[in-house]
Rosetta silent file (secondary structure, phi, psi, omega in degrees, C-alpha in Angstrom):
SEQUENCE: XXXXXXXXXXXXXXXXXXXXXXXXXXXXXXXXXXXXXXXXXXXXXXXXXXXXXXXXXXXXXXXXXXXXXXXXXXXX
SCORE:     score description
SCORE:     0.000 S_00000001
   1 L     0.000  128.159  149.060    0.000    0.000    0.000 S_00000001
   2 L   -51.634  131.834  156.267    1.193    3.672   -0.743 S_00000001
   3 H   -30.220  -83.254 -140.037    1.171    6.567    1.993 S_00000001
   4 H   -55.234  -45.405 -166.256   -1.264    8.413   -0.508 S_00000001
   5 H   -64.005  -37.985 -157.952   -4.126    5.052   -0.695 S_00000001
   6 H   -71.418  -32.977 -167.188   -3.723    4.939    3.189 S_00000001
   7 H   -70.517  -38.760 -179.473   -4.516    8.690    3.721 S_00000001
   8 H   -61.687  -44.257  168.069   -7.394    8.724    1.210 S_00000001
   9 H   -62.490  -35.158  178.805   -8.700    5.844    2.874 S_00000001
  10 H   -81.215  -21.511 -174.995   -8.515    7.023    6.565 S_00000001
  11 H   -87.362  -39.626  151.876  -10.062   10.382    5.466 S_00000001
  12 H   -17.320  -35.987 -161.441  -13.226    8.468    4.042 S_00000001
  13 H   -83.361  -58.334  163.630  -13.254    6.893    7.566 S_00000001
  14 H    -7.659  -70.751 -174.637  -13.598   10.896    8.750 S_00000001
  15 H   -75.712  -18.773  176.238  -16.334   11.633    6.550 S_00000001
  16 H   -51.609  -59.398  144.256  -18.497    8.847    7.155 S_00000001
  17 H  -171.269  116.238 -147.434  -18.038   10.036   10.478 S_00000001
  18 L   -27.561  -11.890 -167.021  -15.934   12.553   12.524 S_00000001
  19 L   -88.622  -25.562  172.929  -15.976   10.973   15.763 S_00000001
  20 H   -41.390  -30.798 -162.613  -14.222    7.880   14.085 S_00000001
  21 H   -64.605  -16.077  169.048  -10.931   10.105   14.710 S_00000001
  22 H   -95.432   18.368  131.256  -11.356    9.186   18.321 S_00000001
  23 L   -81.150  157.462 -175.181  -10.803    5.726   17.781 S_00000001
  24 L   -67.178  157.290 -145.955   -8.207    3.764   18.644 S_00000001
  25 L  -116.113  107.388 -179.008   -5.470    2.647   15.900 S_00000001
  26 E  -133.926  137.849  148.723   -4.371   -1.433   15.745 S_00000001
  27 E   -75.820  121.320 -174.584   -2.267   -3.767   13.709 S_00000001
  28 E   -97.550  136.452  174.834   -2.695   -7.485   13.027 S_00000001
  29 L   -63.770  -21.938 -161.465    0.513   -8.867   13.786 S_00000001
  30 L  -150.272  158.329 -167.081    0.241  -11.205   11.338 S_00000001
  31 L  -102.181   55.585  163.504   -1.368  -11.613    8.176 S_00000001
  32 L  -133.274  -10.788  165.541   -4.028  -14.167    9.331 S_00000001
  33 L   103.270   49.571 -155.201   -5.394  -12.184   12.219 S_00000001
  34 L  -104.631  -33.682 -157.573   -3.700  -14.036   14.997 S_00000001
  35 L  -155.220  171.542  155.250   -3.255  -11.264   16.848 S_00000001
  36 E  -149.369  155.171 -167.340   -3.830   -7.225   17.216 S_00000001
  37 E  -146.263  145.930  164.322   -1.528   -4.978   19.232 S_00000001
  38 E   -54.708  172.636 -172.402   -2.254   -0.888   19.602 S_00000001
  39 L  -135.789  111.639  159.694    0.111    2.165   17.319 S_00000001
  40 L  -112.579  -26.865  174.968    1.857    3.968   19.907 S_00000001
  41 L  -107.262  128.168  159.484    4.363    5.434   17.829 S_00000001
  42 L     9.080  109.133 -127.766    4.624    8.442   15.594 S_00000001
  43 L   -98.306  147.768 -175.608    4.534    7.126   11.834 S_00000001
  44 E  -145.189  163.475 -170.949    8.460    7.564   10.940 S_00000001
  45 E  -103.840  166.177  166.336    9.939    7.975    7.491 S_00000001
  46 E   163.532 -146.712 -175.869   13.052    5.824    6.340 S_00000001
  47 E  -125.728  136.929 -155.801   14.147    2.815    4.415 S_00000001
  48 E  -115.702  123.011  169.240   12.729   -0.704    4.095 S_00000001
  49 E   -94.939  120.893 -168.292   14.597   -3.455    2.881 S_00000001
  50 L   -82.155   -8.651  160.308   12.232   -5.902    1.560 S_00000001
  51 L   -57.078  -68.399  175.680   15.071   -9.022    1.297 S_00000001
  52 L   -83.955   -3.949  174.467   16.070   -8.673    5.025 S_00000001
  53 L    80.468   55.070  141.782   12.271   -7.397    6.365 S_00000001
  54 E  -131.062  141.414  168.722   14.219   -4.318    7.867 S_00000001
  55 E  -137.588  132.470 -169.585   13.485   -0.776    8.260 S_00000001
  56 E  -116.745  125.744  173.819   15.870    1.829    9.551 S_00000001
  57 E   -51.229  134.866  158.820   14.373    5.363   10.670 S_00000001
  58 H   -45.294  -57.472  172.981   16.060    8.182    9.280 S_00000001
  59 H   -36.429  -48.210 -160.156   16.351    9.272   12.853 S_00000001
  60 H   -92.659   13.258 -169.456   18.586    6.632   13.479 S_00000001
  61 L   -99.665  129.153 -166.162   21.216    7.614   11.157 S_00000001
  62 L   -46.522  161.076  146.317   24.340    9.984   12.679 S_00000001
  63 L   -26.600  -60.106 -161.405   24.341   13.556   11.264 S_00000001
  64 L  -104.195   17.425  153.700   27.780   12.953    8.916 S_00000001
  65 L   -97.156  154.723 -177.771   26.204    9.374    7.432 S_00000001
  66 L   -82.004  148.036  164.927   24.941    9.117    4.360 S_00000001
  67 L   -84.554   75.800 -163.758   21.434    8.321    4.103 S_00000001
  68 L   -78.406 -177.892 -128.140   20.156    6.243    1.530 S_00000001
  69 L   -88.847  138.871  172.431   17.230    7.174   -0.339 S_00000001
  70 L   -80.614  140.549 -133.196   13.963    7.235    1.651 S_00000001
  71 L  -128.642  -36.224 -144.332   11.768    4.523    0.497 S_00000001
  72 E  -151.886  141.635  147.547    9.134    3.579    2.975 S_00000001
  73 E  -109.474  160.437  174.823    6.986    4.886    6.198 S_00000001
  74 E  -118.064  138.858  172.312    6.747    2.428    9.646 S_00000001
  75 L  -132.500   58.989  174.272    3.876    3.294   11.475 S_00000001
  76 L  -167.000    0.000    0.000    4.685    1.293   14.388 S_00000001
């Protein structure tokens, strides 16, 4: 899924109807529904490798490292 499909989608949940924005925000852990855990953290931009399954925050990169190019947000 693209940033842009998610936001278009969550603002649909808005107009149907505003009060949705005070629910709470969950993840299935897994993609059979095994599990759901709350979004406590900030959405963060950086880069996802989809070979090893890892993504490193921008944030976590020193000042004088290079950055490679951001690719991906984690919103968890």
């Amino acid at each position: 899924m693209k940033l842009i499909d998610l936001i278009i989608n969550l603002q649909k949940l808005m107009v149907i109807d505003p009060m949705n924005g005070n629910l709470d925000v969950v993840f299935s852990i897994d993609d059979e529904g095994n599990g759901y855990e709350e979004i406590y953290f900030d959405p963060a931009l950086g880069t996802y490798d989809k070979e090893e399954k890892e993504f490193h925050s921008v944030d976590d990169f020193e000042e004088d490292d290079e950055i490679p190019t951001v690719n991906a947000v984690c919103i968890n």
